[in-house]
Backbone as numpy.savetxt, mean C-alpha at the origin, in Angstrom:
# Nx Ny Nz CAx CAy CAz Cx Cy Cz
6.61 -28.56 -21.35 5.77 -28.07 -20.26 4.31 -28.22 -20.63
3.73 -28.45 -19.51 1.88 -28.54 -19.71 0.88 -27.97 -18.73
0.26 -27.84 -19.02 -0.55 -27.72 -17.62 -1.31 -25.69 -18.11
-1.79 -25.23 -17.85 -2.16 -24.03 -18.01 -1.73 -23.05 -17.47
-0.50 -23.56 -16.78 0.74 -21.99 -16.05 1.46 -22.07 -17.45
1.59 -23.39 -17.97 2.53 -23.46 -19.85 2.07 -22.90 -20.64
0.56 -22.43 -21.18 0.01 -21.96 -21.90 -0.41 -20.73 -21.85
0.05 -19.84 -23.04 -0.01 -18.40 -22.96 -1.27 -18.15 -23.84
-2.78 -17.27 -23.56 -3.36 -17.62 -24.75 -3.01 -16.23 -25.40
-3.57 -16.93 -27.19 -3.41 -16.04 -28.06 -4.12 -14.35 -27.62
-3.35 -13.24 -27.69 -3.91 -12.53 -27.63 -3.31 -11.23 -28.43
-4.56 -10.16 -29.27 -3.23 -9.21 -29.48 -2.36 -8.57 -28.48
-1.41 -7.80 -29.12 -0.25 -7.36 -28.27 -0.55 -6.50 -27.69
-1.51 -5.38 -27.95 -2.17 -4.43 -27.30 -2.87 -4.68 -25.93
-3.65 -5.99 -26.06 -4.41 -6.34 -24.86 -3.40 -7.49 -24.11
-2.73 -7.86 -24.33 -1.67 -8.49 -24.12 -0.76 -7.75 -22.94
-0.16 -6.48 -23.49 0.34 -5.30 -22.57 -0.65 -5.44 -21.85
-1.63 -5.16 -22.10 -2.82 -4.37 -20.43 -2.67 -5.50 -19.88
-2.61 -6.54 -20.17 -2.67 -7.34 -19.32 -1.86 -7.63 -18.45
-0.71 -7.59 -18.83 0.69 -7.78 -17.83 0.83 -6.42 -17.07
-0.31 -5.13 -17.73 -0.03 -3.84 -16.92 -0.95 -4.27 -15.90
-2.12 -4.82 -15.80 -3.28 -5.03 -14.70 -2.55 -6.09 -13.62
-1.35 -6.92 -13.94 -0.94 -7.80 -12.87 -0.36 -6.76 -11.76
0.23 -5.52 -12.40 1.48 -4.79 -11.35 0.31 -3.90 -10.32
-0.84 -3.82 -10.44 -1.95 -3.21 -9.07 -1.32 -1.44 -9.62
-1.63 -1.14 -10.50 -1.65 0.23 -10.74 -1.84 1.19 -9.88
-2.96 1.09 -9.44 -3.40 2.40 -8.47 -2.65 2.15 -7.32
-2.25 1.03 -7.09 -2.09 0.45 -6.01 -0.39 0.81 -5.53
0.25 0.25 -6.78 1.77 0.78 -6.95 1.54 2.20 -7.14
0.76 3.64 -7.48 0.94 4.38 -7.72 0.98 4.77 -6.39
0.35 4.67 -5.66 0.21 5.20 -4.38 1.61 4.79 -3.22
2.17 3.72 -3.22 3.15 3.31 -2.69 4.36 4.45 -3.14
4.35 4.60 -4.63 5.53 5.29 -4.90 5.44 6.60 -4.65
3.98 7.22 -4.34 3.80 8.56 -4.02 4.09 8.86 -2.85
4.04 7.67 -1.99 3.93 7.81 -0.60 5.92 7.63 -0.20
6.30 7.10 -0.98 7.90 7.26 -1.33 8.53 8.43 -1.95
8.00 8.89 -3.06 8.32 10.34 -2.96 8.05 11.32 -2.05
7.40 11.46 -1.08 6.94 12.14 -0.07 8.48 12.16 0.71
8.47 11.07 1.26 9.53 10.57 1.61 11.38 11.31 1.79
11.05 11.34 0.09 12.58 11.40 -0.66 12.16 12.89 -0.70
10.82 13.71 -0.77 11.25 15.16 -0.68 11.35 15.81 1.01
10.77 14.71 1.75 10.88 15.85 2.83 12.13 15.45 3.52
12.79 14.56 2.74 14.16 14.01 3.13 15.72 15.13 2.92
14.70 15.86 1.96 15.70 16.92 1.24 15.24 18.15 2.16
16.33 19.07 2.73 16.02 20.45 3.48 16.04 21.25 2.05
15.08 22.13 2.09 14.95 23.19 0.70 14.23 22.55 -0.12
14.50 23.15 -1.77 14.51 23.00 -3.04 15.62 21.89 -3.41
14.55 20.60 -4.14 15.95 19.72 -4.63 16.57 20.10 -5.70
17.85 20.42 -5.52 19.17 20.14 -7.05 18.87 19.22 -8.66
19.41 19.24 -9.06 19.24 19.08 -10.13 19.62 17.12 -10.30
20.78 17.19 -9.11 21.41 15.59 -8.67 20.18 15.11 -8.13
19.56 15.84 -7.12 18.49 15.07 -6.07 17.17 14.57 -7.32
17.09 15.76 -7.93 15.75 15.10 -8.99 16.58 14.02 -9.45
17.64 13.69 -10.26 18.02 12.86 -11.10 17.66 11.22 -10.01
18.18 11.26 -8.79 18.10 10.58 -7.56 16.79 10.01 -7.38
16.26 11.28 -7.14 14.50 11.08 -6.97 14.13 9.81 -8.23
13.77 10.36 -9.23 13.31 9.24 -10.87 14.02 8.20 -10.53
15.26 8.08 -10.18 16.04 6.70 -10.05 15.06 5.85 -9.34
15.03 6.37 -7.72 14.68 5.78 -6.77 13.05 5.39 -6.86
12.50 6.39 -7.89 11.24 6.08 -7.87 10.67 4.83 -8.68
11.56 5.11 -9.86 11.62 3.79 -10.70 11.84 2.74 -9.72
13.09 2.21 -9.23 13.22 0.98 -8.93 11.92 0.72 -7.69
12.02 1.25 -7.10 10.74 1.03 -6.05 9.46 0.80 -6.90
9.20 1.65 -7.57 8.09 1.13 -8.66 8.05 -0.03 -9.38
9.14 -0.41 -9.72 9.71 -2.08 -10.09 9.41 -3.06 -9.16
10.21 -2.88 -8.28 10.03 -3.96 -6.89 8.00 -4.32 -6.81
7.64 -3.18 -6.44 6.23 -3.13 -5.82 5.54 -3.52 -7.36
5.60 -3.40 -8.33 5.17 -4.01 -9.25 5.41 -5.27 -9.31
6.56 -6.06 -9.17 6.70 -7.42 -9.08 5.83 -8.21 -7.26
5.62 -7.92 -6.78 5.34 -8.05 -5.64 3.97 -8.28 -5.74
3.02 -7.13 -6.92 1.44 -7.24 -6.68 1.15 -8.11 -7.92
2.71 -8.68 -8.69 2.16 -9.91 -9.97 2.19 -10.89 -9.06
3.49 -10.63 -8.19 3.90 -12.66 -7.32 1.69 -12.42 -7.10
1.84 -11.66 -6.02 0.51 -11.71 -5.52 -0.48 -12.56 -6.38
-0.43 -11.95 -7.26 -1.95 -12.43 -8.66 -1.83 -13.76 -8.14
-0.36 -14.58 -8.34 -0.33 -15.98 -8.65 -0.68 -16.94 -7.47
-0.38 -16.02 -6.39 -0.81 -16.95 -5.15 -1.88 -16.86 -4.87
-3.21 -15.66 -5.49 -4.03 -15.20 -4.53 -5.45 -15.90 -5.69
-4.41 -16.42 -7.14 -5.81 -16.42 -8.46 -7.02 -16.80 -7.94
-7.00 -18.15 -6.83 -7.76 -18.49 -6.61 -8.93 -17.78 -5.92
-8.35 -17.01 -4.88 -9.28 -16.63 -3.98 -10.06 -15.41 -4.71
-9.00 -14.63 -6.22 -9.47 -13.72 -6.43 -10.62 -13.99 -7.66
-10.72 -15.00 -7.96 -11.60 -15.31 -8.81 -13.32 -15.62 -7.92
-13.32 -15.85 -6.52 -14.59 -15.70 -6.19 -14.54 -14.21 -5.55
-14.11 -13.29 -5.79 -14.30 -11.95 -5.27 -14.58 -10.98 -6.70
-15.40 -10.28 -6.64 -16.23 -9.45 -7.32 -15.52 -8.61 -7.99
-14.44 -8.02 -6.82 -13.67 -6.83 -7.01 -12.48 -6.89 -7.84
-11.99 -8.52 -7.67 -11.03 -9.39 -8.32 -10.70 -10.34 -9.28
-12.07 -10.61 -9.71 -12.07 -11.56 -10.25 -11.76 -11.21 -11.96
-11.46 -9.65 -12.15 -11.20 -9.33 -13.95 -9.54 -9.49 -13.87
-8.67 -10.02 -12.79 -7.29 -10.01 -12.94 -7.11 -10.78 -13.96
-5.98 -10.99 -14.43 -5.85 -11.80 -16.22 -5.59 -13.29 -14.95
-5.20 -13.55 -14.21 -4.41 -14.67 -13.49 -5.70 -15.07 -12.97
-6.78 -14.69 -11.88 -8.16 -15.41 -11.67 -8.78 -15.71 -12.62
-8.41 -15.00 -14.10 -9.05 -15.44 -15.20 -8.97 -16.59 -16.11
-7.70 -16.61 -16.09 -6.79 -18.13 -16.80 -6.26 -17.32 -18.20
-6.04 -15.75 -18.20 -5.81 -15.06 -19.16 -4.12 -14.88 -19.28
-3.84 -15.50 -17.96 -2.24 -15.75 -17.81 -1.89 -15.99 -17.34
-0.78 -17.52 -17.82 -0.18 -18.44 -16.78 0.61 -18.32 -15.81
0.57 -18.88 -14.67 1.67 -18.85 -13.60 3.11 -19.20 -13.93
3.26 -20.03 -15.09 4.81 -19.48 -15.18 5.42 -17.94 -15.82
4.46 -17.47 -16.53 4.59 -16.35 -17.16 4.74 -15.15 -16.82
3.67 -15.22 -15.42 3.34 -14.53 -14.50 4.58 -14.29 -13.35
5.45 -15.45 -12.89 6.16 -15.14 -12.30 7.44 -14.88 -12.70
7.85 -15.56 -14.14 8.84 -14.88 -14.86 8.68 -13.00 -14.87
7.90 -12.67 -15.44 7.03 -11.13 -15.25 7.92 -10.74 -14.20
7.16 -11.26 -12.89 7.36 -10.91 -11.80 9.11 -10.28 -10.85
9.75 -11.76 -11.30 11.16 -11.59 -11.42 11.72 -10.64 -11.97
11.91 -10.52 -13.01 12.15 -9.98 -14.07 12.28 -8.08 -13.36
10.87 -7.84 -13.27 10.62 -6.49 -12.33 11.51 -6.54 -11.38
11.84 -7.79 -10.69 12.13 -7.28 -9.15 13.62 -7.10 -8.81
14.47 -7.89 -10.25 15.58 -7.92 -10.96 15.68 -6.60 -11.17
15.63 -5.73 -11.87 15.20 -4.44 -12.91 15.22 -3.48 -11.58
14.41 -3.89 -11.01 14.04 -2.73 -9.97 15.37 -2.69 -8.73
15.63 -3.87 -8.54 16.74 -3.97 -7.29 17.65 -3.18 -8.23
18.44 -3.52 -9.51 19.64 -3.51 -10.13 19.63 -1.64 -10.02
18.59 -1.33 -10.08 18.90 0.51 -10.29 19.03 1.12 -8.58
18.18 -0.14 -7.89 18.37 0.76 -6.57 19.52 0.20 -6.12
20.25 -0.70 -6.44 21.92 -0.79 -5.63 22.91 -0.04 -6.53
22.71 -0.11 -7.77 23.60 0.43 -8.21 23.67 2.06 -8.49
22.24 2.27 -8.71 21.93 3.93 -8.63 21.65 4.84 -7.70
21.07 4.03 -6.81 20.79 4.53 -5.53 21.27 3.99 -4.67
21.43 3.40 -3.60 21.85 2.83 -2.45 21.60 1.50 -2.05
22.86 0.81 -1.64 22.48 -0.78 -1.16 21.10 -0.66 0.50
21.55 0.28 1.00 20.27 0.46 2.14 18.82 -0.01 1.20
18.82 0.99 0.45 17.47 1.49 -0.44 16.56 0.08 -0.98
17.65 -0.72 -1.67 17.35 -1.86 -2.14 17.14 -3.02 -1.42
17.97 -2.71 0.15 17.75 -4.25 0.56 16.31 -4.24 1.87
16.10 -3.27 1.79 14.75 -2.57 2.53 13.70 -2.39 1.54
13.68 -2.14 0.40 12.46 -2.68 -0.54 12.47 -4.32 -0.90
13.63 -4.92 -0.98 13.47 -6.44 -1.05 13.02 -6.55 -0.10
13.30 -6.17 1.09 12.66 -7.01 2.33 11.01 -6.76 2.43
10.71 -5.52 2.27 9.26 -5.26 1.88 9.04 -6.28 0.77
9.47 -6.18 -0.34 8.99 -7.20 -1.38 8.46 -8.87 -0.54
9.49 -8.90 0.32 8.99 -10.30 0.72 7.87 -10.46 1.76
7.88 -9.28 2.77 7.12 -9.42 3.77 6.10 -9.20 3.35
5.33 -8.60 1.97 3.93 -8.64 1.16 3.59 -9.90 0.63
4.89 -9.73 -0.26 4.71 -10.77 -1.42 4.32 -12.48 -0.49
5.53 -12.74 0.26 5.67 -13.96 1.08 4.90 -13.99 2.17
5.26 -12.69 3.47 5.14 -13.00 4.57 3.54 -12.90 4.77
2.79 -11.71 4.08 2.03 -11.15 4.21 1.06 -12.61 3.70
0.98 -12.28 2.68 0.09 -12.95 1.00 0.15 -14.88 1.75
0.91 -14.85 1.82 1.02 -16.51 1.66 1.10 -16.65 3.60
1.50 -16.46 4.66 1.69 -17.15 5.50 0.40 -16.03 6.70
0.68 -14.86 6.55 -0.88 -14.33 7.55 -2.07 -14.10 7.02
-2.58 -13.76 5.79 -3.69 -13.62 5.11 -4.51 -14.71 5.18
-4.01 -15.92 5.26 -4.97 -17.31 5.43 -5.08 -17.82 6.80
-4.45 -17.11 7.19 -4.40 -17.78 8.84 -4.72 -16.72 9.89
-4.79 -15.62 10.08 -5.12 -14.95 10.84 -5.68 -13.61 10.58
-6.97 -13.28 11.22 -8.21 -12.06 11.45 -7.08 -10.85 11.73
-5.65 -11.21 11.84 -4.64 -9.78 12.19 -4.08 -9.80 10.88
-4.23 -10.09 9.59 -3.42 -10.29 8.79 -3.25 -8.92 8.52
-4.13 -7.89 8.49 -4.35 -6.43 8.05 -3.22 -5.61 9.06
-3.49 -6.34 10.53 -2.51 -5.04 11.01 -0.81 -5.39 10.94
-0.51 -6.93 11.14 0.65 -7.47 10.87 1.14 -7.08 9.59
0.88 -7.61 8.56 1.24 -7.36 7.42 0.91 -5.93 6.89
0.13 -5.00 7.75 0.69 -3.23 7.63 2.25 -3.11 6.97
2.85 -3.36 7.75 4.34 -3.33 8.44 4.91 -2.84 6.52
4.46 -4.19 6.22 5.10 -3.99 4.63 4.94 -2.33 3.65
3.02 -2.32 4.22 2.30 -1.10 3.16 2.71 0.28 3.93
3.50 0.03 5.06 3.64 1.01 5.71 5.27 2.00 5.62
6.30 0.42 4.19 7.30 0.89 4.06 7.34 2.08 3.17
7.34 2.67 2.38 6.96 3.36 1.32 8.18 4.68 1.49
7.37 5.30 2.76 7.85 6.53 3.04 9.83 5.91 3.45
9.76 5.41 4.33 11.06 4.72 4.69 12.02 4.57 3.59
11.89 3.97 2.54 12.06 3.68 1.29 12.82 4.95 0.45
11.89 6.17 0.95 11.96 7.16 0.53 13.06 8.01 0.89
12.87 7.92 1.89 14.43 8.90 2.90 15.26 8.34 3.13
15.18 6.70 3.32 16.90 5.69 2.73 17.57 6.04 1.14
17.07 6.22 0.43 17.02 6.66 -1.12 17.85 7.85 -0.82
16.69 9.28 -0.02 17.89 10.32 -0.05 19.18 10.53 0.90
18.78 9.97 2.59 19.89 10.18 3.04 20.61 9.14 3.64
20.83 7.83 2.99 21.37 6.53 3.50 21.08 6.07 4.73
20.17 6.93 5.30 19.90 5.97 6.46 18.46 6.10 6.75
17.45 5.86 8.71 16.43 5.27 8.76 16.09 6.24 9.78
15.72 7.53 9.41 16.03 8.71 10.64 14.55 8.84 11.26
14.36 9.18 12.11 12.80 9.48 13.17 12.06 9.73 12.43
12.13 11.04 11.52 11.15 11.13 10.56 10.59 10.42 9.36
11.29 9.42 9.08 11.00 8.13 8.36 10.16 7.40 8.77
10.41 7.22 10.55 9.44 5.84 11.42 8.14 6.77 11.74
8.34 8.11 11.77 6.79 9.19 12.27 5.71 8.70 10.56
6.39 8.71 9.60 5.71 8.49 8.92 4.95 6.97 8.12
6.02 6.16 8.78 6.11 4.59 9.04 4.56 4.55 9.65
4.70 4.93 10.63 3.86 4.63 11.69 2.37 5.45 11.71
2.36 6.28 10.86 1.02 6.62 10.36 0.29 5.70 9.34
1.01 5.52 8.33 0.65 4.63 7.02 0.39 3.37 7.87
0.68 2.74 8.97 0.24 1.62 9.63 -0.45 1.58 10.29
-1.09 2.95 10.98 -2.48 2.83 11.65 -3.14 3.30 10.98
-3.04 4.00 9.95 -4.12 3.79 8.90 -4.91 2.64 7.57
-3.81 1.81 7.91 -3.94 0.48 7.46 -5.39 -0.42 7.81
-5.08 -0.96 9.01 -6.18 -1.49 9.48 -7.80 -0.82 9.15
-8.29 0.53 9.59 -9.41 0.90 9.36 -9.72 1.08 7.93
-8.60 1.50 6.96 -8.72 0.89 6.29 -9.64 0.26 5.59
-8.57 -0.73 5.38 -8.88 -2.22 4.78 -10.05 -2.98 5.46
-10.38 -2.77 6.55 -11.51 -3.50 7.47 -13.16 -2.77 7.60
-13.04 -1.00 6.71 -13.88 -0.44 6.31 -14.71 -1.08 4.91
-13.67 -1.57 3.92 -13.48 -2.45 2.89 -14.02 -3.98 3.05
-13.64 -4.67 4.08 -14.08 -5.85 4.02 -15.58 -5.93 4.89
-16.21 -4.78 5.56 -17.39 -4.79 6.10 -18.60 -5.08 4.73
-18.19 -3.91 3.93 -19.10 -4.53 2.62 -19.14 -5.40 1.79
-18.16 -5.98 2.19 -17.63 -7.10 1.14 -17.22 -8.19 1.74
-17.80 -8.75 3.25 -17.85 -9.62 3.73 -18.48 -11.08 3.48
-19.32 -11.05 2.57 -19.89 -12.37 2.27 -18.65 -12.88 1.01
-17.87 -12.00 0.30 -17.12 -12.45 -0.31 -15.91 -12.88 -0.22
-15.46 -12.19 1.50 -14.47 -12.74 2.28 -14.45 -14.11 2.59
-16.02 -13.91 3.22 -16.29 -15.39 3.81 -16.45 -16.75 2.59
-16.92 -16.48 1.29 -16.90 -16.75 0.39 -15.85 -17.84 0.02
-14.38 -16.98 0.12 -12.94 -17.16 -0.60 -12.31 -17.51 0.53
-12.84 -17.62 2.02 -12.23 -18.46 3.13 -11.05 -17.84 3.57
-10.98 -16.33 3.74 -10.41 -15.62 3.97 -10.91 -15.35 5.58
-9.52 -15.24 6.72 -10.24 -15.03 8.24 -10.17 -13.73 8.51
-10.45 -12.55 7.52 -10.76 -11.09 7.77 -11.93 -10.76 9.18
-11.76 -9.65 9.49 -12.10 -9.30 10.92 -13.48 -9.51 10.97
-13.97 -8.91 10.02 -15.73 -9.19 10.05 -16.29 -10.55 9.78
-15.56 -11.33 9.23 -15.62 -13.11 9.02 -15.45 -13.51 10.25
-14.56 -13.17 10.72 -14.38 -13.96 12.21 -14.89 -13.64 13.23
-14.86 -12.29 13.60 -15.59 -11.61 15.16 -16.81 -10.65 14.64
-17.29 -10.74 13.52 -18.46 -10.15 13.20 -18.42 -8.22 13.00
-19.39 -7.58 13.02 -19.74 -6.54 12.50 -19.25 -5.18 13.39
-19.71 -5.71 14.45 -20.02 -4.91 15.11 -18.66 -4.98 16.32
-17.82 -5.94 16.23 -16.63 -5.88 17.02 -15.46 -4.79 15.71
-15.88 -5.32 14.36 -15.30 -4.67 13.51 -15.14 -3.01 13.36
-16.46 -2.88 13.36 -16.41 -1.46 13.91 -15.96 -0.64 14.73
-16.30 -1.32 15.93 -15.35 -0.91 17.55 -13.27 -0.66 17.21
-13.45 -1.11 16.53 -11.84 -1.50 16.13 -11.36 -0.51 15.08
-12.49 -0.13 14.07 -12.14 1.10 13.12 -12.33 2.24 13.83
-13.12 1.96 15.02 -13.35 3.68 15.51 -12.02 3.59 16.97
-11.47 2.92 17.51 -10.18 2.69 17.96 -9.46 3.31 17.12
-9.27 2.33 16.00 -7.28 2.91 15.01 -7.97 4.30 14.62
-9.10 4.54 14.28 -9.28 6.27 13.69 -8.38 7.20 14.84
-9.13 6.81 16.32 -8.20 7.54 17.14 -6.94 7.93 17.68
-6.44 6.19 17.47 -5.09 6.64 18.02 -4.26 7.03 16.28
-4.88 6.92 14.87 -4.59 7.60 14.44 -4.33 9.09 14.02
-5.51 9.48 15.03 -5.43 11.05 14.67 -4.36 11.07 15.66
-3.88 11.09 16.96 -2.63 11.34 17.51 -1.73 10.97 17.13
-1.29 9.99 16.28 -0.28 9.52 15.36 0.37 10.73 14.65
-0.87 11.45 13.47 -0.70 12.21 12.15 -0.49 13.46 13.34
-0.50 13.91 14.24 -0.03 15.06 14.88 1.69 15.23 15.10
2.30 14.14 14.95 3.68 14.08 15.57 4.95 14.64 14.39
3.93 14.77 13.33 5.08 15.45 12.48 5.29 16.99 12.92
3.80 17.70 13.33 4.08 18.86 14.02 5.08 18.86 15.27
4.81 17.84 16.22 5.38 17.83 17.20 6.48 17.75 17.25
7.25 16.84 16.15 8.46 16.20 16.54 9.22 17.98 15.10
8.73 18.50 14.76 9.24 19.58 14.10 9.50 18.87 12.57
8.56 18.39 12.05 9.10 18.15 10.91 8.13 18.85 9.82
7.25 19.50 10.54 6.07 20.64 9.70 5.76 21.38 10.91
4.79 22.20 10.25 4.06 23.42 10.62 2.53 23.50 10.69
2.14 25.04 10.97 0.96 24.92 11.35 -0.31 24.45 10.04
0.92 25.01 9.00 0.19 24.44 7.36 -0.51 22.69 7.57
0.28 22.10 7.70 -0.11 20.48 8.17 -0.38 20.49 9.30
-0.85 20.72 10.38 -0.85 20.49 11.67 -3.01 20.90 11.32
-2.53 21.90 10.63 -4.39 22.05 10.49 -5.04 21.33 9.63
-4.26 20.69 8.21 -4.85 20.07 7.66 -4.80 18.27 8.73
-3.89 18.40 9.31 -3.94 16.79 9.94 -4.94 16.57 10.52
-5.59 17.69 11.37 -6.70 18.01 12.45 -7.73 17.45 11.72
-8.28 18.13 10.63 -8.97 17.86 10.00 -9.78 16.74 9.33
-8.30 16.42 8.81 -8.47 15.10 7.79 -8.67 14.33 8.68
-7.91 14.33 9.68 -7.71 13.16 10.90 -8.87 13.14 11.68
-9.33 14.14 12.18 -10.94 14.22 12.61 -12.15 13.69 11.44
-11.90 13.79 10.29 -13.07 13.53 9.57 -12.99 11.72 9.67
-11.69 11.20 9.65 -11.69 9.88 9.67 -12.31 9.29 10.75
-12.41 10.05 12.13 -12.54 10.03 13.37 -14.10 9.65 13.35
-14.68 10.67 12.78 -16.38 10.90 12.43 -16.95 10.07 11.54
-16.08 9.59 10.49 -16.67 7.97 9.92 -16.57 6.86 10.52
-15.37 6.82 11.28 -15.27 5.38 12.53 -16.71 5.83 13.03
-17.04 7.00 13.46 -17.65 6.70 15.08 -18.94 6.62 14.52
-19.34 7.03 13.41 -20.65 7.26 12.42 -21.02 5.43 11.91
-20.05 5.14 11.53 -19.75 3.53 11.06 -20.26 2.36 12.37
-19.74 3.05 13.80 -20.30 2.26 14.74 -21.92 2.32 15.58
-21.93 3.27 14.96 -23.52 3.85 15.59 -24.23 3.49 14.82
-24.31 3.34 13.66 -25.16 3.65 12.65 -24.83 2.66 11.25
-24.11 1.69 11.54 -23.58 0.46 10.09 -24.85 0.56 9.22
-24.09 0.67 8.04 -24.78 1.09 6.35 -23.35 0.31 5.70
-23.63 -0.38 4.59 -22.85 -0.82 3.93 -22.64 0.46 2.42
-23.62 1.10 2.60 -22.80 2.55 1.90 -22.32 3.45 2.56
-22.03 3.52 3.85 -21.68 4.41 4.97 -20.01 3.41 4.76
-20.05 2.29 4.87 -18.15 1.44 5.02 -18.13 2.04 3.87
-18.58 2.08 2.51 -18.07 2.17 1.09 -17.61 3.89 1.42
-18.19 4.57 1.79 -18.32 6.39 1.79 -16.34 5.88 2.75
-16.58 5.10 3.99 -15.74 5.30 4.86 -14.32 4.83 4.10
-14.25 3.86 3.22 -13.01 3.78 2.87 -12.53 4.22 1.65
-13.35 4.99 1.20 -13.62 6.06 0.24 -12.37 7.59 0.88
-13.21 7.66 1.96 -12.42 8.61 2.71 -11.11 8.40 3.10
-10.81 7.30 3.43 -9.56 6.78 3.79 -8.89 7.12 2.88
-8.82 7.09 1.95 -7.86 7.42 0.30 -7.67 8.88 0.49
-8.37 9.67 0.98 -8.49 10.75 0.52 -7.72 11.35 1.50
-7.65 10.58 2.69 -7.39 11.03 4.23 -5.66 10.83 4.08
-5.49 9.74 3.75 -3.65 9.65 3.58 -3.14 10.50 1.83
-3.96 10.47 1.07 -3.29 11.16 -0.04 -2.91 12.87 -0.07
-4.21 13.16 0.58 -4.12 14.68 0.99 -3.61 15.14 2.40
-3.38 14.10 3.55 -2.24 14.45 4.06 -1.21 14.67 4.01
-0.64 13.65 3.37 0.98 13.44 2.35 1.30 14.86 1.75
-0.03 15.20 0.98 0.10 16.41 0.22 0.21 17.40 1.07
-0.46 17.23 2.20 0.05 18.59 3.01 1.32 18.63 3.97
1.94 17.47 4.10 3.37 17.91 4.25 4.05 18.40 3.19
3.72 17.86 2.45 4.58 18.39 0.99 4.51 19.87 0.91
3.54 20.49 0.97 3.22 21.91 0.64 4.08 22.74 1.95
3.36 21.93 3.20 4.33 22.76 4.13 5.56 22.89 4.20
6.40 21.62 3.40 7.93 21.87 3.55 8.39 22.83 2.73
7.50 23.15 1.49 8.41 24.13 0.88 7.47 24.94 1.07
6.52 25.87 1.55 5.65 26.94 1.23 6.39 27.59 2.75
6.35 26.99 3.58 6.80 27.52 5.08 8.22 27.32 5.49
């Protein structure tokens, strides 16, 4: 073999590890699997058993596997583009710090590892609904809408939006309402998002020849569009109250959180600051992590 996907360079083993740990998107997988445990607890009525925890670690692992192999495939398809982006360009793969065959052996390997515990430990549902996520990121997303279309963010949602789903196939073999209520939040929160993100970081979009929203229809249509999904997201994050799957515990924090997102869209369109997008998708993190958290609290505190 030749070529520089053949060549591994020398490195110690210490930085070696980080390196194959920086391909799997850390923060990135951490959040997926949190948003899957969410999932797998409000999947459970009560206090989980001693089986359900054992269940839970199973399920969390292999999903953590999968989505780890998914954000290495990524590295290998994306080295290029991520080497003229600022934010991207310390990956070991935009770097030439590690080859594409290595990289996708890696990759396999995880997604092997990760399926094998969720069919055999957890459920054939569980596994063949994170493969399919695996592909619709890894493949559908990454390689066939990201280069071709200004919708790649809300289409390819679909994938970042499996998590929770993932979660309550794991505990109760199947794909129940309260799975898709939470489906369907993580996907309109997607878009504003990621498109809060690429407002400041648009010359580097345009850069890497990427057709993100602000590359293509400009600034100020971009905006109009984050202060849209803020809204029909805040009626989204209300339906767990509605449909009875929490209380007034989450129903006030949803208000909230969901209104503050509301007030950076509409702040973002009046008033564009490229530290006002950075503040805004700043918030966004904060807006789905501490919601999550407040179902969590309400299922068992109430």
């Amino acid at each position: 073999m030749t070529g520089k996907s053949a060549v591994l360079p020398e490195m110690a083993p210490l930085t070696l590890a980080r390196q194959y740990y920086a391909l799997t998107k850390p923060r990135v997988v951490q959040l997926i699997v949190f948003c899957a445990l969410i999932g797998m607890v409000l999947a459970i009525p009560g206090r989980p058993s001693l089986a359900d925890v054992k269940l839970i670690l199973l399920a969390s692992a292999g999903i953590w596997l999968v989505a780890a192999a998914a954000a290495a495939f990524n590295c290998i398809v994306e080295q290029g583009i991520d080497a003229k982006m600022k934010r991207t360009a310390w990956r070991p793969t935009a770097r030439g710090q590690l080859g594409n065959g290595h990289t996708l052996l890696f990759s396999a390997l995880l997604c092997l590892a990760g399926s094998a515990i969720l069919y055999w430990w957890v459920n054939p549902l569980t596994m063949w609904l994170t493969f399919a996520t695996f592909v619709g990121y890894a493949v559908v997303y990454t390689v066939v809408l990201k280069p071709l279309t200004p919708q790649n963010i809300v289409i390819g949602g679909a994938s970042g939006a499996m998590p929770p789903v993932l979660g309550w196939a794991a505990i109760t073999g199947d794909v129940g309402p309260e799975a898709m209520i939470l489906f369907l939040i993580i996907f309109l929160w997607t878009p504003p998002h990621f498109w809060a993100l690429a407002l400041y970081r648009v010359e580097e979009y345009r850069k890497s020849g990427l057709p993100m929203l602000p590359v293509t229809h400009g600034s100020e249509f971009t905006r109009l569009q984050i202060l849209l999904y803020t809204g029909v997201l805040f009626a989204a994050c209300l339906l767990p109250f509605i449909y009875g799957m929490s209380s007034w515990l989450y129903l006030l924090a949803a208000v909230v959180l969901s209104g503050g997102f509301c007030l950076y869209g509409f702040w973002l369109w009046r008033d564009y600051s490229d530290a006002l997008a950075r503040k805004t998708f700043r918030y966004s993190l904060w807006h789905l992590s501490l919601l999550f958290v407040a179902l969590l609290l309400d299922h068992y505190l109430l």
